[in-house]
C-alpha positions in Angstrom: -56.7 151.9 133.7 -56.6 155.2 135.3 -53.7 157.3 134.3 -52.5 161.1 134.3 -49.3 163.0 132.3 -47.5 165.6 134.6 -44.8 167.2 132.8 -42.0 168.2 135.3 -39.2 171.5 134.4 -35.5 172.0 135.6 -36.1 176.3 135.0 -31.9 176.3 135.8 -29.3 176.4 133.4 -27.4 173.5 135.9 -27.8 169.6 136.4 -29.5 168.5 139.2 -28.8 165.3 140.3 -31.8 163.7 142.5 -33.9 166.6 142.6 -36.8 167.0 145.2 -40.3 166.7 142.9 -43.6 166.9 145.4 -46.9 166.8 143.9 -49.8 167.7 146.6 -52.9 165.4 146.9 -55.1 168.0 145.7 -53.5 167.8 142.1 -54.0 163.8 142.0 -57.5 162.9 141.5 -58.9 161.7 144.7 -62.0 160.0 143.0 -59.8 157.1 142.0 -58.0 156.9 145.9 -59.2 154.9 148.6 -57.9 153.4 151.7 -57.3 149.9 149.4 -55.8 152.1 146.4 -52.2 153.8 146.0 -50.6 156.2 143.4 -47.6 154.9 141.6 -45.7 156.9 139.0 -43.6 155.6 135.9 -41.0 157.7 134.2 -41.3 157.3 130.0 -39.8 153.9 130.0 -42.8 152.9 131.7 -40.4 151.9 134.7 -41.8 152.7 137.9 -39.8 155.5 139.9 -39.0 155.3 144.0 -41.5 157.8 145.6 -42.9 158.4 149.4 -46.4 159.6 150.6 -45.7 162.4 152.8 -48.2 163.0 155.8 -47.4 166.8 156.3 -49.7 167.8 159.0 -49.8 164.6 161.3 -53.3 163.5 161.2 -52.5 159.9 159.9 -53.3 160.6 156.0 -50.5 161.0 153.5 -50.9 164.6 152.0 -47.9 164.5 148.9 -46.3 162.5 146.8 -42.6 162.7 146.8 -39.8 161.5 144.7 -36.1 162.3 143.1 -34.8 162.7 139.6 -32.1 163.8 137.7 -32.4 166.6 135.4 -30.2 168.1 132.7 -29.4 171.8 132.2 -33.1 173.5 131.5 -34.7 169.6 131.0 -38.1 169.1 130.8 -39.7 165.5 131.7 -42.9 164.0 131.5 -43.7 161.1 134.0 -47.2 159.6 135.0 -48.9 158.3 137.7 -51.4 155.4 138.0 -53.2 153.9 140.6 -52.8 150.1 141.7 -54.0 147.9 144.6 -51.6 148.9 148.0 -50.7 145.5 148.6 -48.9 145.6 145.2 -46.8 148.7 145.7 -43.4 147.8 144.7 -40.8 147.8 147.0 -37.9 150.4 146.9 -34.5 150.7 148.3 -34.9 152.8 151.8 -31.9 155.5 151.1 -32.6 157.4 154.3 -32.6 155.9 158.0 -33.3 157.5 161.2 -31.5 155.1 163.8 -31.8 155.8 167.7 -30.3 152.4 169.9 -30.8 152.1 173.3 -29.8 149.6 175.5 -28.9 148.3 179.2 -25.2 147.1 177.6 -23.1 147.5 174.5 -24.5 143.6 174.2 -28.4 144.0 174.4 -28.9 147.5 172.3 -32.2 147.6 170.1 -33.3 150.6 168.3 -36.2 152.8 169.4 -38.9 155.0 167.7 -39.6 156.8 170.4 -37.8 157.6 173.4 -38.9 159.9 176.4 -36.4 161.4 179.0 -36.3 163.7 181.6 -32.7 165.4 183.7 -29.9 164.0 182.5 -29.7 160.3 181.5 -26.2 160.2 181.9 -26.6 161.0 185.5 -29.6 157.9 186.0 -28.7 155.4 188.6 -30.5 152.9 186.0 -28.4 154.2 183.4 -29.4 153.3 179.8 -26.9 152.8 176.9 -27.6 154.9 173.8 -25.5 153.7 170.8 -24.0 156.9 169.5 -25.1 159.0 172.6 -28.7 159.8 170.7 -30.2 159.0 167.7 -28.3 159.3 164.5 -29.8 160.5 160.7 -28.0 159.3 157.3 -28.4 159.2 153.5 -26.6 158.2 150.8 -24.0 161.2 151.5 -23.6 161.9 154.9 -25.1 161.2 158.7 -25.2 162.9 161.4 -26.1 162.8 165.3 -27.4 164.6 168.3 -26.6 164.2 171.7 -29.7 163.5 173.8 -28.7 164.7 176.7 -28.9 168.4 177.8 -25.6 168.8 176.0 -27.8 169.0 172.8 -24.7 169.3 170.3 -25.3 167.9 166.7 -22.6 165.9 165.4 -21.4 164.6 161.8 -20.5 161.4 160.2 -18.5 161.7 157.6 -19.3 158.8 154.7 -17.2 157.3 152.3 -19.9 155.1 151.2 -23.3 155.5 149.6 -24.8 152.3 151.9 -26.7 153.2 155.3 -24.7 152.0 157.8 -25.0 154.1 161.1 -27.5 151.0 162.7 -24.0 149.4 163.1 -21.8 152.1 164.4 -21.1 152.1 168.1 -21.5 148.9 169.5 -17.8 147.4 168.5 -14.7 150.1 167.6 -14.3 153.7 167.6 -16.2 155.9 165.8 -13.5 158.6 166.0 -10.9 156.7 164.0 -11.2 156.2 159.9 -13.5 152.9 159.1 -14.6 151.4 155.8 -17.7 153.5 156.2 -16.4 156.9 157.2 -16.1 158.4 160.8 -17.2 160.5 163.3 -15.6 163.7 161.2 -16.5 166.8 164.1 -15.4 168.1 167.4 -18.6 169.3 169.4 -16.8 169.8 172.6 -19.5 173.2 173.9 -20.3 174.7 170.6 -23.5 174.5 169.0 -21.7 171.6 166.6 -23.7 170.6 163.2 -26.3 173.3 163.2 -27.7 172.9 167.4 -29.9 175.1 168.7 -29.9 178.0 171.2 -32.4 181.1 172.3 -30.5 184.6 172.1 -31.4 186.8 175.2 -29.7 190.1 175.2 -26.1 189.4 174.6 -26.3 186.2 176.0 -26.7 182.7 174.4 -28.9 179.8 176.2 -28.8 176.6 174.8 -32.0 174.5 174.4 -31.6 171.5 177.1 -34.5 169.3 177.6 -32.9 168.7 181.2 -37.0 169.1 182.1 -37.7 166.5 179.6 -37.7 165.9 176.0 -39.3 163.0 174.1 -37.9 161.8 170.6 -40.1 160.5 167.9 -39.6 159.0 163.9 -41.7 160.4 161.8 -40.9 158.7 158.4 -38.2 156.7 156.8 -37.8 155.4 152.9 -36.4 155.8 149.7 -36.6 159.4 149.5 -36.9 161.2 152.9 -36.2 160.4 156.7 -37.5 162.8 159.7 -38.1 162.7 163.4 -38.8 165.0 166.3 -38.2 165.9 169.5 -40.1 168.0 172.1 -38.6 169.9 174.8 -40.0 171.1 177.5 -40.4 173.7 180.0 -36.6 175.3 179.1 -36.4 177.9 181.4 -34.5 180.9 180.7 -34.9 183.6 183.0 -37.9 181.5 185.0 -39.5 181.5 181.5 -40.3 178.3 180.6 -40.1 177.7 176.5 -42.1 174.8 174.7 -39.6 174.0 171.9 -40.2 171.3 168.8 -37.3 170.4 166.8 -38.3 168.5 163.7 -35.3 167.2 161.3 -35.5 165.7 158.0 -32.8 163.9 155.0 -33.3 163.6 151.7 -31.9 161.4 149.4 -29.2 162.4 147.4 -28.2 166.1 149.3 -25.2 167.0 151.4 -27.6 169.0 153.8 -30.2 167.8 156.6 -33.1 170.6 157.2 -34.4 171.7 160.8 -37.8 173.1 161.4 -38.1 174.7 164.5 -41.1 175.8 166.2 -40.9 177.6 169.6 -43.8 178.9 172.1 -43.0 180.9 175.1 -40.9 183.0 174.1 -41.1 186.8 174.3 -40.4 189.6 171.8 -36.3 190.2 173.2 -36.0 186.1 172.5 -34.4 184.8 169.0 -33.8 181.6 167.9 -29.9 180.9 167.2 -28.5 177.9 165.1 -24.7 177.4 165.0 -21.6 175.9 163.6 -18.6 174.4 165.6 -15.5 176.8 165.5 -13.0 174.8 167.3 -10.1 174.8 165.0 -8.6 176.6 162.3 -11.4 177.9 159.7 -12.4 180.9 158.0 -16.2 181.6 157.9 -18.2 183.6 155.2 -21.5 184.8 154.6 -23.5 184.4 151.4 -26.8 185.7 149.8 -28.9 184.2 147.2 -32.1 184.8 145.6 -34.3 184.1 148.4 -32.1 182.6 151.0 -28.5 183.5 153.1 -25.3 181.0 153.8 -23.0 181.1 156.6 -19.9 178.9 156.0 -16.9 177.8 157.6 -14.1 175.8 155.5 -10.8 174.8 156.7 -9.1 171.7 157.9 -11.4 171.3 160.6 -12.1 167.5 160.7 -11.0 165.0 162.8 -9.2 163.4 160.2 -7.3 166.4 160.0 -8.4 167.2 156.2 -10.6 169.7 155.0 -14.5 170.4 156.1 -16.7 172.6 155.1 -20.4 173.5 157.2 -22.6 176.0 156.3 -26.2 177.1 157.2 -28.9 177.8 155.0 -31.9 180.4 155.6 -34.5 182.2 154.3 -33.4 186.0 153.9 -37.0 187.3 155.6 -35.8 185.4 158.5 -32.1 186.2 158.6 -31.6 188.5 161.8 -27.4 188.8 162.2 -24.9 186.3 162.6 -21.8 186.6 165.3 -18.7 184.2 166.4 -18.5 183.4 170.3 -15.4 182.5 171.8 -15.8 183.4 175.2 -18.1 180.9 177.7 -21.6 182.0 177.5 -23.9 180.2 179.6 -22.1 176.8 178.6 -22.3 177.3 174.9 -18.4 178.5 173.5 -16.6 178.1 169.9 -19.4 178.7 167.7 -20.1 180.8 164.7 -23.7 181.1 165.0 -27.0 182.7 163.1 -29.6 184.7 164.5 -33.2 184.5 163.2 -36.2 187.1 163.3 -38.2 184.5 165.9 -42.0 185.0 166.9 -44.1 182.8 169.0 -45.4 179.9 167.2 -44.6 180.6 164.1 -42.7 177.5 162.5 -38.5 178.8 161.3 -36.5 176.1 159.1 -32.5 176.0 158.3 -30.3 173.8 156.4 -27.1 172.5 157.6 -24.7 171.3 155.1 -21.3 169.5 155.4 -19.0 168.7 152.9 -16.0 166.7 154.1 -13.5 165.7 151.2 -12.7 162.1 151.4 -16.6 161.9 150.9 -16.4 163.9 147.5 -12.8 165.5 146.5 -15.0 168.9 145.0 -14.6 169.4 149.1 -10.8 169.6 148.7 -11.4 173.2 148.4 -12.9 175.9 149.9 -13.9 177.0 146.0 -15.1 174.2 145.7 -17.6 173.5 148.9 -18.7 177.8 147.7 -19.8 176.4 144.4 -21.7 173.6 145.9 -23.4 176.6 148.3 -24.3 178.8 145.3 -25.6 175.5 143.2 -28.2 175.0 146.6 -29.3 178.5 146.8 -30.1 178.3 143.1 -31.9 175.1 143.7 -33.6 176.5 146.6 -34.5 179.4 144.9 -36.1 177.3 141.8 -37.6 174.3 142.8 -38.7 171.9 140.1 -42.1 173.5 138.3 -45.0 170.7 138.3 -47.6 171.4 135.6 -50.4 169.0 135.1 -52.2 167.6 132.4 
């Protein structure tokens, strides 16, 4: 039997609870993969550990291995990997989902993988039902959703439980009123909500539409990671039409969902701008780490009328300035937002983070949703070190 050691390092002084480990094709020896064959990786008990292949650059073939684990203060591991037939790949426990439903009624909804649109399908004459307005992301901690309609806001779903639950929410009851599960926890209204995204012109804000058509795709789903996209096209701001891919992913286990964003079009006065619902009372706050800033807002801003905290999460080398809008711009109002340093096709990623209390009571206060900031930025900072055998 073929089998390799890779010892895996926690370089922090701090636990980290299912922690992001990727090993790259290129350190897994190939000679012992075919199209019949599949890694598998056990931890020391011999027990095998939830993982994902990862096809990064979208040409069918899985480029990483992925998985989560829990590490001590400074903890060093050692886990290997084997290779067994594919048809005997164990089974694990999908903990992210990516859930769009559409439907002609309430009654008949069925979910989608992709989706293409173009206006405004809220305006149709063949109107279609979409189950919470667009598709909808969860893990274990939280869920979100954005609007797939030229309002583009991003919304969040609050969870009080660790199961994946949005396929069921919004086709019976309210998802603004407390459930078993959690609820609908933000008020979009015409901010940029849970981390939505605009272009910055000048002193003006234009938010990213579709209304000339947008198409929505899943990329993966499992145990470790969920992601989709969606491609809009031909935004025009000032008659110049912008190319705009939005790719968003979940892990297992984190409080955050990430964005990649990769824009073409645009010209040198343009700048991407993500941003954070400012619709009730909140104080907002800026933060730097090593290698990455935070805006945050925390106050008793959810819909349950108890305390939320969002932030967002970027590289410093593409931190440009941050401002709060109040006053209507171009449709887009009550929104602390971010600016980034933007070029032409080259890719920019955020994370947006929301910590509501009745999911965790660390949340309760604002100290408390900081410290969870400063904890990521460390993480961020210092991913897990891989070293191989």
């Amino acid at each position: 039997t073929y089998s390799q050691e890779i010892t895996i390092k926690n370089t922090l002084n701090i636990e980290r609870i299912d922690e992001l480990v990727c090993i790259p094709i290129t350190k897994i020896d190939t000679r012992v993969l075919n199209k019949e064959l599949t890694p598998i990786i056990y931890d020391n008990n011999s027990r095998a550990i939830p993982f994902q292949l990862e096809d990064i650059n979208d040409d069918g073939e899985w480029d990483q291995l992925i998985f989560v684990t829990n590490f001590k203060p400074g903890e060093v591991k050692k886990i290997h990997y084997n290779v067994i037939e594919k048809s005997k790949t164990p089974s694990f426990q999908k903990a992210t989902d990516i859930h769009f439903g559409v439907g002609n009624s309430r009654a008949n909804i069925s979910e989608v993988q992709y989706y293409n649109r173009i206006n405004d399908p809220r305006l149709a004459p063949q109107k279609k039902i979409f189950q919470m307005e667009g598709p909808a992301w969860e893990n274990d901690k939280v869920g979100f959703r954005m609007y797939f309609d030229p309002r583009n806001g991003i919304d969040i779903f609050g969870k009080t439980t660790s199961n994946l639950t949005l396929s069921t929410v919004g086709i019976l009851g309210d998802y603004h009123t407390k459930e078993s599960w959690g609820m609908d926890i933000l008020k979009v209204g015409n901010s940029l909500g849970a981390g939505a995204i605009a272009i910055q012109l000048k002193d003006s804000l234009y938010r990213i539409t579709g209304k000339n058509g947008a198409a929505f795709k899943v990329i993966e789903e499992g145990p470790i990671k969920a992601s989709f996209e969606i491609n809009y096209v031909n935004d025009k701001i000032h008659k110049i039409p912008i190319q705009t891919k939005h790719k968003v992913s979940i892990y297992k286990g984190q409080w955050y969902y990430k964005s990649e964003i990769y824009l073409s079009g645009i010209t040198s006065e343009m700048k991407l701008v993500a941003g954070i619902a400012n619709l009730k009372p909140n104080t907002m706050h800026i933060k730097k780490g090593e290698d990455n800033v935070s805006m945050y807002s925390f106050g008793k801003q959810s819909e349950n009328g108890d305390h939320l905290g969002m932030a967002l999460i970027l590289n410093k080398d593409v931190y440009y300035t941050h401002g709060t809008i109040q006053k209507k711009e171009t449709g887009i109002t009550n929104t602390h937002y971010v600016v980034f340093n933007s070029e032409n096709k080259i890719p920019l990623s955020y994370y947006f983070l929301s910590g509501w209390e009745a999911s965790d009571s660390k949340f309760k206060s604002e100290e408390g949703f900081s410290k969870e900031i400063e904890t990521i930025l460390q993480k961020l900072a210092n991913p897990i070190v891989v070293e191989y055998e």
